[in-house]
C-alpha positions as CSV (number, residue, x, y, z in Angstrom):
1,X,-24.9,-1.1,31.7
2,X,-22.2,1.8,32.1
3,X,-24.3,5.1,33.0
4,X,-23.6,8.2,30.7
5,X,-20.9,10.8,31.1
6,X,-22.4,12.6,28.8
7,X,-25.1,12.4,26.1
8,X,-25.0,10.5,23.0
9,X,-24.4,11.7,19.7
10,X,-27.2,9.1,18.2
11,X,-29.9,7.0,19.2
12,X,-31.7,4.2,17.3
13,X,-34.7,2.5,18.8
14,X,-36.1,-0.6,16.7
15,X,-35.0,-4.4,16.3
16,X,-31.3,-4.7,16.5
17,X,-29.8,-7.7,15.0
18,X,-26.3,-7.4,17.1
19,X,-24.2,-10.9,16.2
20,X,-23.0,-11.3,19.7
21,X,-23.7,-14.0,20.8
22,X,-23.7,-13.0,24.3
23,X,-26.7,-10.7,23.3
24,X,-28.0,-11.8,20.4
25,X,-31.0,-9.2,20.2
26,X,-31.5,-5.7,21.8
27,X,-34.0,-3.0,21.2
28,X,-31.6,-0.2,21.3
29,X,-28.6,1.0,20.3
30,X,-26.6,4.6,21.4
31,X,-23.9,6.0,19.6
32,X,-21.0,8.8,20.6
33,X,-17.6,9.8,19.2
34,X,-18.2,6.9,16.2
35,X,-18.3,3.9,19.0
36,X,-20.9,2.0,20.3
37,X,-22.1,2.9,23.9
38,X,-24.6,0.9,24.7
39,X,-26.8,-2.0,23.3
40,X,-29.4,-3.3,25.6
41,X,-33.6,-2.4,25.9
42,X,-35.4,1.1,25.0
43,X,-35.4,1.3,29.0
44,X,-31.2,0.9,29.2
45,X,-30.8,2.8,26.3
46,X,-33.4,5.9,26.7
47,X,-30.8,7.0,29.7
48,X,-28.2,8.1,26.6
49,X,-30.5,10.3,24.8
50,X,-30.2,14.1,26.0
51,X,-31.2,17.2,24.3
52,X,-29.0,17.3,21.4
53,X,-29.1,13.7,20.9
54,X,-30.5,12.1,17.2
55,X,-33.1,10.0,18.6
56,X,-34.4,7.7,15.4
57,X,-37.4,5.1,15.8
58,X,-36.5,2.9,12.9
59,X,-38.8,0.9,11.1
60,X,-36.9,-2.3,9.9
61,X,-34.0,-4.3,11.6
62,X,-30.7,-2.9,12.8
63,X,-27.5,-5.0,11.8
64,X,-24.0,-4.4,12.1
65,X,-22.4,-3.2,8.4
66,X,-22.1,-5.4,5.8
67,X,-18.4,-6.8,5.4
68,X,-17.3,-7.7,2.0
69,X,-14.3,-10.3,2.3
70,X,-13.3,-10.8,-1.0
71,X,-13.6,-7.2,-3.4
72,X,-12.1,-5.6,-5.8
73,X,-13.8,-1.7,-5.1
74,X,-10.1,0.4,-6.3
75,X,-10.6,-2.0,-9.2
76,X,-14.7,-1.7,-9.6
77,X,-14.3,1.9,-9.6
78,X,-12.7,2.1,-12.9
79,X,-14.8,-0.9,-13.8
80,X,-18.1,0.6,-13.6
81,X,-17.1,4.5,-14.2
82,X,-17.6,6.4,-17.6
83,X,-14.4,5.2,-19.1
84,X,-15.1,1.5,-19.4
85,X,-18.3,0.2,-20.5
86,X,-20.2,-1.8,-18.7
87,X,-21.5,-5.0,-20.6
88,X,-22.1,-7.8,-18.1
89,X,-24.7,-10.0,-18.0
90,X,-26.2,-8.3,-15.7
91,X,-26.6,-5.3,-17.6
92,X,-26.2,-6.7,-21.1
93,X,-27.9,-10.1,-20.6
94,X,-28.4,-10.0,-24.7
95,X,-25.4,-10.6,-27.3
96,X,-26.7,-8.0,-29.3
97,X,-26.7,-5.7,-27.0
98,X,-23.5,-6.4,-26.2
99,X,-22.2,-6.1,-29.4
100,X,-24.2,-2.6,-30.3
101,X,-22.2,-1.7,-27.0
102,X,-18.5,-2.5,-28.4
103,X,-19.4,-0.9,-31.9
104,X,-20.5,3.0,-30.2
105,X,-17.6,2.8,-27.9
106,X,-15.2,2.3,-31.0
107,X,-16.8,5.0,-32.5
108,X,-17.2,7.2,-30.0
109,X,-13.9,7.0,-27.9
110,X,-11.6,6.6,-31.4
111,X,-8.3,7.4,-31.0
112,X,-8.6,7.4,-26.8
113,X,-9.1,3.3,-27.5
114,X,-12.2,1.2,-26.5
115,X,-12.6,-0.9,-23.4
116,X,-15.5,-2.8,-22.4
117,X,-16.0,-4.8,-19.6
118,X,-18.2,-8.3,-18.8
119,X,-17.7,-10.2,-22.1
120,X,-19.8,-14.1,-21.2
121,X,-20.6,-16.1,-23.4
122,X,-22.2,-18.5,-20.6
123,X,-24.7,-15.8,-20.4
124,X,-25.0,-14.1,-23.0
125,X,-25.6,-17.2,-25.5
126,X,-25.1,-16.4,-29.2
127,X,-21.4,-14.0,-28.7
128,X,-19.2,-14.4,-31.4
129,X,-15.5,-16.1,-30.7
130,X,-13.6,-13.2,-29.9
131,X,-10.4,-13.7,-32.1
132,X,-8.0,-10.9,-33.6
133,X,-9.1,-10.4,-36.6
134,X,-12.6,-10.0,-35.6
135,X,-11.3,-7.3,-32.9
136,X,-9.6,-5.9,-35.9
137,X,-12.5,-5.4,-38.4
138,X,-14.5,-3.6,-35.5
139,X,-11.3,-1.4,-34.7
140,X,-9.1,-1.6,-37.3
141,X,-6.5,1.3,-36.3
142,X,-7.8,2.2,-32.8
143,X,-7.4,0.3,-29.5
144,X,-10.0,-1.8,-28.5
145,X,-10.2,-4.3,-25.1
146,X,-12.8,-6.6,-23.9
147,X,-12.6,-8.3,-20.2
148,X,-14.2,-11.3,-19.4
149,X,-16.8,-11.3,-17.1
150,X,-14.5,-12.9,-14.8
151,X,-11.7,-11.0,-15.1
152,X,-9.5,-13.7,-15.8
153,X,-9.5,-13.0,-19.5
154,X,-8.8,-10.3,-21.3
155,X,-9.2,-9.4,-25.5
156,X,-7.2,-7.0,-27.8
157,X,-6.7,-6.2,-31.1
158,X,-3.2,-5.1,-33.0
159,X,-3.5,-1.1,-31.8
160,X,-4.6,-2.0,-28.5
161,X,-1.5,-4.4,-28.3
162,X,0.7,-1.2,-29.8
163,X,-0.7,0.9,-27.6
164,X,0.5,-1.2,-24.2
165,X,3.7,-2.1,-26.1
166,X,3.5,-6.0,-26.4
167,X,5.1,-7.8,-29.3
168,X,5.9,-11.7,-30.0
169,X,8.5,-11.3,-27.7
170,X,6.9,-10.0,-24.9
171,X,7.6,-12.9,-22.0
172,X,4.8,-13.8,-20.0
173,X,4.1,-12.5,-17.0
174,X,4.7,-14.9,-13.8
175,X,1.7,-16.6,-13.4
176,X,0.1,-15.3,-16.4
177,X,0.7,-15.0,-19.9
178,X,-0.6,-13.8,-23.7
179,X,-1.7,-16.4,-26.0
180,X,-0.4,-17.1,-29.5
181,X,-0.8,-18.5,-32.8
182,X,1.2,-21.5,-34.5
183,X,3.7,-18.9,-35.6
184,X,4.6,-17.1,-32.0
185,X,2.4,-14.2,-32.8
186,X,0.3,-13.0,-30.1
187,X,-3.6,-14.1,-30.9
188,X,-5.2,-11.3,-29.2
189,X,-6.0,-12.9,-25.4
190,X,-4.5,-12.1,-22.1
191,X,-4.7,-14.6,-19.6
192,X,-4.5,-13.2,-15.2
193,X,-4.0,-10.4,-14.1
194,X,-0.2,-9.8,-14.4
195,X,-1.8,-10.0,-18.8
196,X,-4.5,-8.2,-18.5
197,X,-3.9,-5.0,-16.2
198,X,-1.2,-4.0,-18.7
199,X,-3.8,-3.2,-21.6
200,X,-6.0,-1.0,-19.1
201,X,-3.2,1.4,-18.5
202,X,-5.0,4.1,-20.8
203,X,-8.3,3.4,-19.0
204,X,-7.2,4.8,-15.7
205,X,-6.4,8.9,-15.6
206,X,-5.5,9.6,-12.6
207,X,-7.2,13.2,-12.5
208,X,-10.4,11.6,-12.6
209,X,-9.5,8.6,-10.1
210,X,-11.0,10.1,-6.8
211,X,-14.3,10.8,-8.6
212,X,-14.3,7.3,-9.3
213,X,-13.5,5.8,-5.9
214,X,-16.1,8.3,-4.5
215,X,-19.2,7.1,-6.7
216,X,-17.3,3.8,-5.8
217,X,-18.0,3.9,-2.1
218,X,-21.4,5.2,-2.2
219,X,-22.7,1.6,-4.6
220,X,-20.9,0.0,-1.5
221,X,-23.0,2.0,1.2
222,X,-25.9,1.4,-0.6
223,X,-25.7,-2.3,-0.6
224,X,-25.1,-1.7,3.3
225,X,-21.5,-2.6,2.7
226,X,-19.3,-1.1,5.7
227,X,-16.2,-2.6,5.1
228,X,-14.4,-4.1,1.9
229,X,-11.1,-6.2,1.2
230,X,-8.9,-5.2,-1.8
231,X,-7.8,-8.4,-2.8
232,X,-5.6,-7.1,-5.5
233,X,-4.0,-4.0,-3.8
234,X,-1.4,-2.1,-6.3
235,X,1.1,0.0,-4.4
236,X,0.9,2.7,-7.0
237,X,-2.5,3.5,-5.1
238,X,-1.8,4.2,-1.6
239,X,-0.7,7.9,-2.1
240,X,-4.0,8.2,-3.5
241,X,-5.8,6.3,-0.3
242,X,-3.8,8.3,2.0
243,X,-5.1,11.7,0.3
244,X,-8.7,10.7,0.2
245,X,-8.3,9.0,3.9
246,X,-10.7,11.0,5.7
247,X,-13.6,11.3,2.7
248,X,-13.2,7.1,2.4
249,X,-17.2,6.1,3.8
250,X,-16.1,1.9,3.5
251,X,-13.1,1.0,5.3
252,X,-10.9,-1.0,3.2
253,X,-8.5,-3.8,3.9
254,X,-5.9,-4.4,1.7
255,X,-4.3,-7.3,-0.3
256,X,-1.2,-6.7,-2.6
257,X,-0.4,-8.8,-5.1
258,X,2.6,-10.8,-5.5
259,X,4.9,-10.3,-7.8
260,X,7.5,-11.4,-10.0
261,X,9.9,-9.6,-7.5
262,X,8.4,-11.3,-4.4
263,X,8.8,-8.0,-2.5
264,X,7.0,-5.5,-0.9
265,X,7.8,-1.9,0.7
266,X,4.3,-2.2,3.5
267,X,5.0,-4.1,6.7
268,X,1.8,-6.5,8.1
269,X,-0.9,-4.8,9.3
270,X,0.5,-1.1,8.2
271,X,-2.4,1.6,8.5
272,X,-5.7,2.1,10.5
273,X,-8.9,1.4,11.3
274,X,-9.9,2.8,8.4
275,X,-7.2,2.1,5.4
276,X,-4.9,-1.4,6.5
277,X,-2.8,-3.8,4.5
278,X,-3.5,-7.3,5.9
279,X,-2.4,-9.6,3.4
280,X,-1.0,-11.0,-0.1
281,X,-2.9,-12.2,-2.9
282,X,-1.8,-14.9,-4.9
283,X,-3.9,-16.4,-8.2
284,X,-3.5,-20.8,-7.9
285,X,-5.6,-21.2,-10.4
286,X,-8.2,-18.8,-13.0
287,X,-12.1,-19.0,-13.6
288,X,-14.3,-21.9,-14.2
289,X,-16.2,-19.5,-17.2
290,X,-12.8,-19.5,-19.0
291,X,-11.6,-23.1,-18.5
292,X,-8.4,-22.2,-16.5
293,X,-9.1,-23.9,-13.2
294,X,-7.3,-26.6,-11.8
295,X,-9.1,-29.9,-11.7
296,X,-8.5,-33.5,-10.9
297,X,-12.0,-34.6,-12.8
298,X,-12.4,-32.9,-16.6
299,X,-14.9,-30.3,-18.0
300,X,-17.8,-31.9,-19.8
301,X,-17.9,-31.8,-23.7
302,X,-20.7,-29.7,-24.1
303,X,-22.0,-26.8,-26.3
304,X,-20.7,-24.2,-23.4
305,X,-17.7,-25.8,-23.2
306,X,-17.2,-25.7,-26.5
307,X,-18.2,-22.0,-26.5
308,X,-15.5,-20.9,-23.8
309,X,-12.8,-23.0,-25.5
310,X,-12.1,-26.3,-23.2
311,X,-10.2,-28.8,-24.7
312,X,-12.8,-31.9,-24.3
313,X,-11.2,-34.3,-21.1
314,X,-9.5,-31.2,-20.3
315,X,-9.0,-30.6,-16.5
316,X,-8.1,-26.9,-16.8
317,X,-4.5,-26.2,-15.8
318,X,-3.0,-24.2,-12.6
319,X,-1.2,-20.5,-12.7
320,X,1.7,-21.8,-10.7
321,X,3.6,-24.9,-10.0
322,X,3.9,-26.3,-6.5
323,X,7.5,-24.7,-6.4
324,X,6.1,-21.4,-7.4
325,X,3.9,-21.0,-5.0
326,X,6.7,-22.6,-1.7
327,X,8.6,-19.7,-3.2
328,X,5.9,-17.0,-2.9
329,X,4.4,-18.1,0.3
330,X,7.5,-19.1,2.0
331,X,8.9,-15.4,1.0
332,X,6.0,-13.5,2.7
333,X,4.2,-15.7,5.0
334,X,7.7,-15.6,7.3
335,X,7.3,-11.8,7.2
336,X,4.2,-12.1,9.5
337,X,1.7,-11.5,5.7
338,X,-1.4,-13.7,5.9
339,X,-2.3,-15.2,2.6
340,X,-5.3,-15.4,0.4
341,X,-5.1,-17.5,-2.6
342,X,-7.5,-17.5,-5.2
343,X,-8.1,-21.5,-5.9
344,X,-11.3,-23.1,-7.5
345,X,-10.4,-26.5,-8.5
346,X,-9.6,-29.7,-6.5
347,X,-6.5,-30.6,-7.6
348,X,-5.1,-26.3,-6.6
349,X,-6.6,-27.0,-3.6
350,X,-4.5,-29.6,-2.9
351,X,-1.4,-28.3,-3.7
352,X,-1.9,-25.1,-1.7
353,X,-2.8,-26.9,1.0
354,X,0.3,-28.8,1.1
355,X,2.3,-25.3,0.1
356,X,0.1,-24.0,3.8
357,X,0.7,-27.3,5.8
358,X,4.9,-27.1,4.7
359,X,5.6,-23.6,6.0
360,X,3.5,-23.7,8.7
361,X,5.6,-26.4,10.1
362,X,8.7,-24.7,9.3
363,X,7.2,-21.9,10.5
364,X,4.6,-22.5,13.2
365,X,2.3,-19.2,13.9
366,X,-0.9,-19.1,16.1
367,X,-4.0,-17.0,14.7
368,X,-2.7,-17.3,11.0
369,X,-6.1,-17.0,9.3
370,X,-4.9,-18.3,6.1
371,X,-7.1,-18.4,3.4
372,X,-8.3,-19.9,0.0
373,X,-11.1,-17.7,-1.8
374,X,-13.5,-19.1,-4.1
375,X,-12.8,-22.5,-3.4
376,X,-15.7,-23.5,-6.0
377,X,-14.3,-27.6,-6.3
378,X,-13.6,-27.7,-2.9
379,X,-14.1,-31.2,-1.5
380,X,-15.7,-31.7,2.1
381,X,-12.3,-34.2,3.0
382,X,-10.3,-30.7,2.1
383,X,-12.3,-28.6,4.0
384,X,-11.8,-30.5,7.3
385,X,-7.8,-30.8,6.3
386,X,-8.4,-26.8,5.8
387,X,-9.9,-26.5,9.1
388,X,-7.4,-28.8,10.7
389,X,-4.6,-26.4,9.6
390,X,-6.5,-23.2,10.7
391,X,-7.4,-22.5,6.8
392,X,-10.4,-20.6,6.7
393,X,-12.2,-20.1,3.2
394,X,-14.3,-17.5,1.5
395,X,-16.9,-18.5,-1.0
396,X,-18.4,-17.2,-4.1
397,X,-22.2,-18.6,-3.2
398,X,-23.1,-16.0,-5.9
399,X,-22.1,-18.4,-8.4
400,X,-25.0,-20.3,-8.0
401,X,-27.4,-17.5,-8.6
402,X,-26.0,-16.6,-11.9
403,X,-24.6,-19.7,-13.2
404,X,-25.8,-22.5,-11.2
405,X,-27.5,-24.5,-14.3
406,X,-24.6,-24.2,-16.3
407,X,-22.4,-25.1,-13.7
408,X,-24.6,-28.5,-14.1
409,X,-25.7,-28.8,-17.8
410,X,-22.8,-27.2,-19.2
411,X,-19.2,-27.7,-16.8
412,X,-18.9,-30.1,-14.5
413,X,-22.3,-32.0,-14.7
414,X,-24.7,-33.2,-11.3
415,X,-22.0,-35.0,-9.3
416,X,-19.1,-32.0,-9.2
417,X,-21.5,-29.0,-10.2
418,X,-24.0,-29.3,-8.2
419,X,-22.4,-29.2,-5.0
420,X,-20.4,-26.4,-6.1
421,X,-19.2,-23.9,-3.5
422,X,-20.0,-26.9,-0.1
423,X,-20.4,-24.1,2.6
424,X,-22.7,-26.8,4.8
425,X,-19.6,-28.6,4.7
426,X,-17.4,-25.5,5.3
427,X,-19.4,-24.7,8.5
428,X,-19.6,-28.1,9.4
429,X,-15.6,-28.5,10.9
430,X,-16.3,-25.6,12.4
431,X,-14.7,-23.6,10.0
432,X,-15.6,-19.9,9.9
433,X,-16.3,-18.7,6.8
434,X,-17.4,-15.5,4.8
435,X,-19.7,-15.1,1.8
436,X,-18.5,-12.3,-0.7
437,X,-19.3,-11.3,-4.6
438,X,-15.8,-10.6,-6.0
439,X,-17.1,-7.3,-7.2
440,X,-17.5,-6.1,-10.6
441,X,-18.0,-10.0,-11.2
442,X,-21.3,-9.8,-9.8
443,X,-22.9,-6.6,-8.1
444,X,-22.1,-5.9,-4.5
445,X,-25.6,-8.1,-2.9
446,X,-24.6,-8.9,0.5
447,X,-28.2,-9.8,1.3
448,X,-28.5,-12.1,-1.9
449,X,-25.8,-13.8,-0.9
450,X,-27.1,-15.2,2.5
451,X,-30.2,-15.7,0.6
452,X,-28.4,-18.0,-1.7
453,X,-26.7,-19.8,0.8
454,X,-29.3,-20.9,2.7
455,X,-31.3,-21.3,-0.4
456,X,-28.8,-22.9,-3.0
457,X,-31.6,-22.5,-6.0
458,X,-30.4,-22.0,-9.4
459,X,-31.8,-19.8,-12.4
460,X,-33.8,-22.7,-13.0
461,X,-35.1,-22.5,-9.6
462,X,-33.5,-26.7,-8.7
463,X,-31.8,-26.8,-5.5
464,X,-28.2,-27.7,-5.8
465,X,-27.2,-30.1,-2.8
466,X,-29.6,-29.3,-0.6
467,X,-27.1,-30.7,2.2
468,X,-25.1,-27.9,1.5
469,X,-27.4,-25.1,2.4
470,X,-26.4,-22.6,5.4
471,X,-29.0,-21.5,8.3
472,X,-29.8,-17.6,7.9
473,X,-27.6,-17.1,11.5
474,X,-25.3,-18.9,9.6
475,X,-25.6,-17.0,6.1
476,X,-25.5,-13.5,8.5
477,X,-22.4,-14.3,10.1
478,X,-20.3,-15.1,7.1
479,X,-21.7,-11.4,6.0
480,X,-20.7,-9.9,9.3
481,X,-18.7,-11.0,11.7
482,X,-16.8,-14.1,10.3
483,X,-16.0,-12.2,7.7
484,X,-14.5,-9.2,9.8
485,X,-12.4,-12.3,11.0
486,X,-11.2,-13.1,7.9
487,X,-9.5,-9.1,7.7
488,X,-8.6,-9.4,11.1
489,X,-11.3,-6.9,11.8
490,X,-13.3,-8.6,14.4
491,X,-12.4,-6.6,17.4
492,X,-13.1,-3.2,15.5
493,X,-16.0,-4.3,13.5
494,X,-18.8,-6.6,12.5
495,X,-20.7,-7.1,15.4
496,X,-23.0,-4.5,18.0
497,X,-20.7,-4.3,20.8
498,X,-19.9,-1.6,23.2
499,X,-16.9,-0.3,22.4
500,X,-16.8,-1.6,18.5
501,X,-17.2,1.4,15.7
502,X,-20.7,2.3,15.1
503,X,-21.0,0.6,11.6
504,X,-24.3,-0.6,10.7
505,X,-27.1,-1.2,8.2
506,X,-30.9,-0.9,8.6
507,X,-33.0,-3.1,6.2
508,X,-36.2,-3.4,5.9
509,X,-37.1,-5.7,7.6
510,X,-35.7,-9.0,9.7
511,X,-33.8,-11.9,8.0
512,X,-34.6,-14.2,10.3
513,X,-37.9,-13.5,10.1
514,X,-38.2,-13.4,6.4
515,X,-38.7,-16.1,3.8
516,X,-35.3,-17.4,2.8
517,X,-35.8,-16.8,-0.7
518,X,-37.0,-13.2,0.1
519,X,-34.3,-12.2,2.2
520,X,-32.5,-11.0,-1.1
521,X,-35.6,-8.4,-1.9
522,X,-35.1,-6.6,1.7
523,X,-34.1,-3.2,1.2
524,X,-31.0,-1.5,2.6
525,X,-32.7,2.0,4.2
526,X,-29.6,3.3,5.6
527,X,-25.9,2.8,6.4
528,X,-23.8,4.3,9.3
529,X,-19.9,4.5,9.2
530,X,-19.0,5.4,12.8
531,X,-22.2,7.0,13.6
532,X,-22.4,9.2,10.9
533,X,-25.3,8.0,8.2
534,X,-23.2,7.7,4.7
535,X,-26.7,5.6,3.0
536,X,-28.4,8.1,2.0
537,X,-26.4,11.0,2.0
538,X,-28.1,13.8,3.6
539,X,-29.2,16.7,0.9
């Protein structure tokens, strides 16, 4: 171990989790200038520690930061501020409540329009169906919104539709679009994002924005969350990043969304350690709660498919043709962009996969990284072909927390919902995966998730596929430095190393050494970007 120049700025003694696997476990860890200086025994490490050094004995286990691969914070930050309620199930979990919610926001917001967010009727069992005329008797001359839990869905009444400027002859968005009555008139839903973002415009002031993204950050550092992708990066935001650079406590990496224009002004990899566009986003197919996802087997006829609006035999439908998405990937992927496309059912899967294999023979690249996210269908045959090209995948194991019964009982029944979201089989290629919670779809629970995945219990408490279940290591990894991969991160971040930034977590106590079905109980005591402790903020 390299002796000191000098001494460290901090010192932590206690039971370091590192994730390398050339030293797996230390009992120390020193800290100067924001890097990592040494990892190794209280002996090694004691040598750093000099008069004005914070020395720390910490009681609970010492992990590198918690990377989320797959988020949505610039977007959770108006999500869960003052200006858009907060009704999802796992706030609302009763109708009534949800609809008590709606009602005082018309009231109280009036004029300024309504706009609520986490609308599931999954979950919250007894919601009315959401159509126009019902969003028009609760708001008859104000604007009023509601967003699907998911995201994927958006509805609005007439003012609200005013308000954003849409008419019957509004065209649909690429890759999205409004829906419509027998007549041509818009029927008060927005389908994807290119729909939906449009009616939140009045949601978002951009006075009040960094107060926003700074409550933002800290719910991130206090689920020991280091790190976070973007995965639907506006331009229109990176003056504001670039202001707030150096108050930022989660480094972010970014995805922009592809658009209609199929251009962007960022070149690959543009920024730093802290603030870097890595990729493009790109939406196959939509949510299985909303019945968009494309399938080769059908939704079940059932009482919640019935609720969400599924055809019965209906095998959901994709966002893009084949020739869409050869366009879109072969405009960006040739510009050295990695790609991350949102895809849940088998039959997307496919036809990304073929969009990948094509332009990575016309265009051969080593170290690609790219990636489907979700992947909720995903078969274990397409997994290996995913590995084979050097796909890697990120999955929603959170899914199975929330909604793993009606995945079963209500979707897709035992044989296709019960194995949903395969990351045994993921890891099995040898692919390296991440874990992640699509954030504000279900709270930022980075230690829930590696519960889940090596636990895959439902609400009912039935394993799903018990074949399918990750070890803890294995759960950890995808939380840390796998998913660090994913955002081309890895040699800056998610593991102890000397030389790596000083981002970590302390819990309270071991996952390894905790019951599997615990390890989502441990508490996150502190978090550390670069050394300096962010979790909780001192004062």
């Amino acid at each position: 171990m390299t002796s000191p120049a000098a001494p460290a700025d901090l010192v932590l003694y206690g039971t370091v989790l590192t994730v390398n696997e050339a030293q797996p476990t230390a009992e120390a860890v020193a800290v100067s200038g924001g890097r990592i200086v040494a990892v190794g025994s209280r002996a090694e490490v004691a040598a750093w520690a000099g008069p004005g050094t914070d020395v720390r004995e910490v009681d609970g286990c010492i992990m590198p930061g918690f990377v989320e691969a797959h988020g949505h914070p610039l977007m959770e930050a108006v999500a869960l501020s003052g200006r858009i309620v907060d009704i999802r199930p796992v706030t609302l979990p009763r109708a009534e409540t949800v609809l008590d919610a709606i009602g005082a926001e018309v009231a109280r917001r009036g004029a300024d329009g309504a706009f609520l967010n986490g609308w599931d009727p999954l979950l919250q069992h007894g919601l009315p169906d959401p159509t126009l005329a019902w969003l028009d008797g609760l708001a008859p001359d104000t604007p009023l919104v509601i967003v699907h839990n998911s995201g994927h869905k958006a509805y609005f009444n007439s003012a609200a539709a005013r308000r954003a400027g849409l008419t019957r002859d509004t065209p649909d968005p690429k890759g999205a679009k409004y829906g419509r009555d027998a007549d041509g008139n818009l029927d008060g839903t927005a389908e994807e994002t290119g729909a939906v973002f449009p009616l939140l415009g009045d949601a978002i002031a951009v006075s009040d924005y960094p107060a926003m993204l700074a409550a933002e950050c800290a719910r991130l550092n206090q689920a020991g969350l280091t790190t976070c992708s973007e995965m639907a990066f506006d331009p229109m935001f990176r003056p504001l990043l670039a202001q707030m650079h150096d108050q930022l406590t989660v480094r972010l990496r970014t995805y922009e969304m592809s658009t209609a224009e199929l251009r962007t002004d960022a070149v690959p990899s543009e920024g730093d350690d802290m603030v870097r566009q890595v990729g493009i986003k790109i939406w196959v197919d939509g949510s299985p709660w909303v019945g968009n996802i494309d399938l080769t087997f059908p939704y079940l006829d059932t009482d919640a498919t019935r609720t969400i609006g599924v055809v019965p035999g209906s095998c959901g439908h994709a966002n893009y043709t084949k020739e869409q998405l050869t366009e879109i990937v072969g405009t960006f992927f040739p510009q050295g962009w990695q790609l991350a496309c949102h895809v849940h059912g088998d039959a997307g899967v496919d036809t990304i996969l073929d969009v990948y294999e094509e332009v990575l023979r016309t265009h051969p690249r080593d170290d690609h990284r790219l990636r489907l996210e979700h992947v909720g269908a995903i078969t274990p045959e397409q997994l290996r072909r995913a590995h084979a090209l050097g796909v890697t995948c990120s999955l929603f194991v959170d899914h199975l927390h929330y909604w793993g019964d009606v995945l079963v009982d209500g979707l897709f029944g035992p044989e296709h919902g019960s194995r949903w979201m395969p990351a045994g089989s993921a890891v099995a290629t040898g692919m390296r995966i991440s874990l992640h919670n699509d954030p504000p779809v279900t709270p930022e629970e980075p230690l829930r998730n590696i519960s889940v995945a090596v636990t895959r219990t439902a609400p009912s408490g039935r394993v799903l596929a018990p074949d399918e279940r990750l070890t803890v290591e294995q759960g950890i990894r995808a939380q840390t430095i796998d998913a660090a991969w994913q955002l081309f991160a890895d040699n800056v971040i998610g593991s102890l190393e000397v030389g790596k930034y000083a981002d970590l977590v302390i819990v309270s106590g071991d996952p390894r050494e905790t019951a599997p079905e615990a390890i989502a109980d441990l508490e996150v005591r502190a978090t550390f970007l670069a050394g300096r402790q962010v979790y909780p903020k001192a004062g």
